[in-house]
C-alpha positions in Angstrom: 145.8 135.8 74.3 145.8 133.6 77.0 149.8 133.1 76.9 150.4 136.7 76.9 147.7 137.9 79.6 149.4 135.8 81.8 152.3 137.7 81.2 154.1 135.2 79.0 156.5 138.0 77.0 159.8 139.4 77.2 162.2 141.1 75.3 164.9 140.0 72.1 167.5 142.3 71.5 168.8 142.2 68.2 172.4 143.4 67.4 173.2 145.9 64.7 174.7 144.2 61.5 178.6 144.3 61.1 180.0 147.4 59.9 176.9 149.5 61.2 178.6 152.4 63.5 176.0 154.7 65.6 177.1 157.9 66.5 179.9 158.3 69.6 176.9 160.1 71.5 173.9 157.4 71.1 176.4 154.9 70.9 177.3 155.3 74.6 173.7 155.7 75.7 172.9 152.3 74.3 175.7 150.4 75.9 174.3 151.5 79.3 170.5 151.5 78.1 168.0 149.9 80.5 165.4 147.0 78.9 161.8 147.7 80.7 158.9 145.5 79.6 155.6 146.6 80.6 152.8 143.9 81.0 149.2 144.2 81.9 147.5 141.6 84.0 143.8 141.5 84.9 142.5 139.4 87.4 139.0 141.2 88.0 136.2 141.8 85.3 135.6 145.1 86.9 136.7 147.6 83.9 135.9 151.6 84.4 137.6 152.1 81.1 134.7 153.0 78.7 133.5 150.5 75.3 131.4 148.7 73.5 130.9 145.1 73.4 133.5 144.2 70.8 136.3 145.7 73.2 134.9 144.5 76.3 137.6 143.7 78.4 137.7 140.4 80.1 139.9 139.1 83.0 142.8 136.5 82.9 140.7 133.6 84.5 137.5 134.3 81.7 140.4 133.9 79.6 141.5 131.1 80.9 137.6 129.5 81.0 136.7 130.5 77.6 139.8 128.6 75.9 138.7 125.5 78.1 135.4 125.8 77.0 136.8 126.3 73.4 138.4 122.4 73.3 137.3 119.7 75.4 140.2 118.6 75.6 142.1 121.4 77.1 143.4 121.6 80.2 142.9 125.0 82.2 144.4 125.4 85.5 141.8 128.4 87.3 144.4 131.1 88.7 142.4 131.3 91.5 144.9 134.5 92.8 144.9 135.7 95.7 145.7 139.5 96.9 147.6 141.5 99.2 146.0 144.4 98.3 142.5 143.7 97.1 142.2 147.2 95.3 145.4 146.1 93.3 143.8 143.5 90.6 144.1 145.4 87.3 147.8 146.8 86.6 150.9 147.0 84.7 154.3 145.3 86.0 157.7 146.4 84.7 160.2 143.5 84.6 158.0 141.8 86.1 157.7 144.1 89.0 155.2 146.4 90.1 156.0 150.2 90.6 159.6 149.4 90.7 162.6 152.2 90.7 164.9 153.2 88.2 167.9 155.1 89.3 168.7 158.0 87.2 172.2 160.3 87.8 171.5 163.9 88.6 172.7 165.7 85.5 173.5 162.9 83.4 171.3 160.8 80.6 169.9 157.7 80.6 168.2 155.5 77.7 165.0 153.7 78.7 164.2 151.1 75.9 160.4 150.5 76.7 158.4 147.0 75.3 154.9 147.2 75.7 154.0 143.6 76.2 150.8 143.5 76.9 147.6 142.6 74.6 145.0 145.2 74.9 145.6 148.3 76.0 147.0 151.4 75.2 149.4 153.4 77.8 150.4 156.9 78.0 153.4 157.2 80.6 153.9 160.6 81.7 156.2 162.5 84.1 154.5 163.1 87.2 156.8 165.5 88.6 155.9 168.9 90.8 158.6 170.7 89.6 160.2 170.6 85.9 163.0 168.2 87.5 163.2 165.5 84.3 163.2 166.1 80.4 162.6 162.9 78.3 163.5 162.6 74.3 161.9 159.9 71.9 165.5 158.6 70.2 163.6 156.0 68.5 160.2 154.3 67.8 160.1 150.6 67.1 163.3 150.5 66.1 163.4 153.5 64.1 166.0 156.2 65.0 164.0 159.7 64.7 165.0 162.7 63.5 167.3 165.1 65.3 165.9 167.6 67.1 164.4 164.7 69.0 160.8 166.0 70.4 160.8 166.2 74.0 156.7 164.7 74.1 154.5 165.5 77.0 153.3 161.7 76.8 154.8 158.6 75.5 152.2 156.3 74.3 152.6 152.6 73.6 149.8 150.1 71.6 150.7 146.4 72.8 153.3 145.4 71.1 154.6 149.0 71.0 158.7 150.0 71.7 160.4 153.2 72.6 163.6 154.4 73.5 163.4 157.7 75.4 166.7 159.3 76.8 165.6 160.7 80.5 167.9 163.7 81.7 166.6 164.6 85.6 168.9 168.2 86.6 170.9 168.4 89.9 167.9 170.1 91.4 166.1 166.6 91.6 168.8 165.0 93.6 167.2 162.6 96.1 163.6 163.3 94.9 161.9 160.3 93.4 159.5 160.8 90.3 156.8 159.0 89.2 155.9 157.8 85.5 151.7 157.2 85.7 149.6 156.0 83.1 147.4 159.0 82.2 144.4 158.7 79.0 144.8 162.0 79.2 141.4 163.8 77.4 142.8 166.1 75.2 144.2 162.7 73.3 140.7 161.3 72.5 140.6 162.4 69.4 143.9 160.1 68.4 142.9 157.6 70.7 139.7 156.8 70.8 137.8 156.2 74.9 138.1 152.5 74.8 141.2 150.5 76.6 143.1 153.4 78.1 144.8 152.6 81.0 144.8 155.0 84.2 148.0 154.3 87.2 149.1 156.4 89.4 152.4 154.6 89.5 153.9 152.2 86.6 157.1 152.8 87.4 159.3 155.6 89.3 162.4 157.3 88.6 165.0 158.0 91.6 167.7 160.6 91.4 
């Protein structure tokens, strides 16, 4: 826990075997397929998100305390972090980076191959777009290919250790607009979801066309 809330994970890519062939189409969409990891790091206990004790979220330095405390003979640097942006203490990076921009051709298709590799939460990225500028298609799920007509879903949402590959197609009509993917716990997916470790963003990531 403590490894990965401090954002120690990353990606593995493993080849096909030989003599596997995908498809011309998916085939090129995977040669030019962008890797983007999502971590969550938490340096303040302040948690809006609601649950009970046995989810209670707790920051990256309680982590840190409670595995010294755990052994004597650990050794626990505090993070002690300090912010630019004092609001900013509980968010998802992508590759590292926070709200960063993917570039996107107008008219053309792009794979995204997301890695949820955070601990705790759940995120559902959505399309945050005023107009219906960008479609996106689930090709696969955790390394399984799904089946064709691919659903075009309103939210893509990824349990830690969660991966998805969604082709993004933004028309010529976005051209310069940039559009934002946000974390949403949408209500209406309580039900599946549960309340508890939901994670709200205005911003994970952007698209750029």
């Amino acid at each position: 826990a403590l490894q990965v809330a401090g954002g120690l994970a990353g990606a593995l890519l493993v080849e096909p075997a030989p003599g596997y062939v995908l498809p011309s189409d998916l085939a090129s969409l995977y040669e030019a397929a962008r890797v983007l990891v999502l971590q969550h790091l938490q340096f303040s206990s302040a948690d809006e998100t609601p649950h009970d004790v046995s989810f209670h979220m707790i920051d990256y330095p309680a982590v840190s305390q409670a595995m010294k405390t755990a052994a004597e003979s650990y050794e626990s640097l505090p993070p002690e972090p300090t912010f630019a942006n004092g609001s900013v203490t509980d968010f998802y990076v992508v590759n590292g980076q926070y709200q960063p921009v993917v570039a996107i051709p107008p008219d053309g298709v792009m794979l995204l191959r997301l890695v949820h590799g955070g601990g705790v939460r759940q995120i559902e990225l959505e399309l945050d777009q005023p107009a219906d500028w960008c479609q996106w298609r689930t090709i696969a799920r955790d390394g399984v290919f799904q089946p064709v007509p691919y659903q075009q879903p309103l939210a893509v949402v990824l349990t830690p250790g969660n991966r998805a590959d969604i082709a993004v197609r933004c028309n010529s009509s976005a051209l310069g607009q940039t559009i934002a993917v946000r974390a949403h716990p949408n209500p209406l997916r309580d039900a599946a979801l549960g309340t508890m470790n939901r994670h709200a963003q205005a911003v994970v990531f952007a698209l750029r066309v």
